[in-house]
C-alpha positions in Angstrom: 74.5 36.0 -35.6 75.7 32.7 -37.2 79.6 31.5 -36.2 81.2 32.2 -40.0 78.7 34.9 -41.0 80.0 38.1 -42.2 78.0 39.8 -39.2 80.1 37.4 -37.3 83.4 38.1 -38.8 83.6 41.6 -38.2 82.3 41.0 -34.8 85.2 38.9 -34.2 87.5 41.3 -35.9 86.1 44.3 -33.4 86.6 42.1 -30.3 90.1 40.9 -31.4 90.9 44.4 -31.6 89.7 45.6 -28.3 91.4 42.8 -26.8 94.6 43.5 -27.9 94.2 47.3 -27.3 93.4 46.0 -23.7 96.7 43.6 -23.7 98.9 46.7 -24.9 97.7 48.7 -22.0 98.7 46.5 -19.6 96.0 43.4 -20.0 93.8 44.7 -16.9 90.5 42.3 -17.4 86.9 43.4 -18.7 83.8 42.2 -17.6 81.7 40.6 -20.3 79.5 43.4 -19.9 82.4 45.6 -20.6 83.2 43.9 -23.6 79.5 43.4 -24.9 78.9 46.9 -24.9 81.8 47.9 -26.3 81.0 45.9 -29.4 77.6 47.4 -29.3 80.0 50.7 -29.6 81.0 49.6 -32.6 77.9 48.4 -34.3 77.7 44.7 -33.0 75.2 43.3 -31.0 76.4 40.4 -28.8 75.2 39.4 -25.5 77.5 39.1 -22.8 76.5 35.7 -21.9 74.7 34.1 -24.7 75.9 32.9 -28.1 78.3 33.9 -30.1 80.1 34.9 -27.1 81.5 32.4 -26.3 82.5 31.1 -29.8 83.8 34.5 -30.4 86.4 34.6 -27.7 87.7 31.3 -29.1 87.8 32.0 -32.3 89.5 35.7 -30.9 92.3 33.1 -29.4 93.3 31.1 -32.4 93.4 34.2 -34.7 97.1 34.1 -35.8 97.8 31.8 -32.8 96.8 28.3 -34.3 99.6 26.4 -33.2 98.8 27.9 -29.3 102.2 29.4 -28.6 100.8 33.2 -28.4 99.1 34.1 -25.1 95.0 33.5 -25.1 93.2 36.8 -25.7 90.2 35.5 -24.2 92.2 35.5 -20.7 91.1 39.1 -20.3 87.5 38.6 -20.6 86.1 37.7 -17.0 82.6 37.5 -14.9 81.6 40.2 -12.7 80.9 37.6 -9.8 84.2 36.0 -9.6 86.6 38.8 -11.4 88.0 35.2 -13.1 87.6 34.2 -16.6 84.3 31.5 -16.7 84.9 27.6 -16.8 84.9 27.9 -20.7 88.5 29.5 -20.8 90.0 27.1 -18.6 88.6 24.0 -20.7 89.7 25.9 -23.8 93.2 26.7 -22.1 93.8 23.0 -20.7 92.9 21.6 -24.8 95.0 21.4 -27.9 96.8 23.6 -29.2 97.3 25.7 -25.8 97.7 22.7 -23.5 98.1 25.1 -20.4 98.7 23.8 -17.2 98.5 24.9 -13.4 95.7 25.3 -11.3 92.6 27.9 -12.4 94.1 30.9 -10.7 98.1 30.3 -11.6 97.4 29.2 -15.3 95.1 32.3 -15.5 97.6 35.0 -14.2 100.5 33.3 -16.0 98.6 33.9 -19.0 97.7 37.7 -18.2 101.5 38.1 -17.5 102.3 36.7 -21.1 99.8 38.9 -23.0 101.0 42.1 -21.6 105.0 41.4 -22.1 103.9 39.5 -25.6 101.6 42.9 -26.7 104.1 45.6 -25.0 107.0 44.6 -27.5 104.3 46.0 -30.4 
């Protein structure tokens, strides 16, 4: 699946949506297993740790969030081994436009916090 692909499009548009199904019930972290197989639910096939992963959890942070003031979806994706979000999301999370700061485990938390106030007021 080519990054700007239609496949890829509506495989972003499924994973935004289970994301923020998964904010709005309290932003409790998947696995990438988890999340991989629930876009194979839905007709997309995307390994949990090859491309378009990750490109797809980036581009499933700066949908309507390009100026980086919205919490990062892709906080709630994590690895099985460490039950923490991979090196990619802290690199992503530390860059413009999000600019987060804090060590690994306080920036991460902090941003879980702010995706389950930001998606309970929807």
């Amino acid at each position: 699946m080519r990054k700007g692909s239609h496949a890829y499009e509506q495989a972003l548009d499924a994973l935004v949506g289970i994301l923020r199904e998964r904010a709005r019930q309290g932003a409790e972290p998947l696995q990438y297993g988890q999340v991989s197989n629930e876009l194979q639910r839905l007709g997309h096939q995307v390994a949990a740790h090859e491309e378009p992963m990750p490109h797809l959890l980036e581009d499933a942070c700066a949908r309507e969030n390009a100026d980086g003031s919205l919490p990062m979806l892709s906080a709630l994706v994590v690895r099985q081994e460490t039950r923490m979000p991979s090196d990619g999301f802290f690199k992503l999370a530390r860059r413009a436009p999000y600019r987060r700061t804090g060590d690994d485990v306080e920036l991460w938390v902090d941003e879980l916090r702010a995706l389950a106030a930001h998606h309970a007021r929807r």
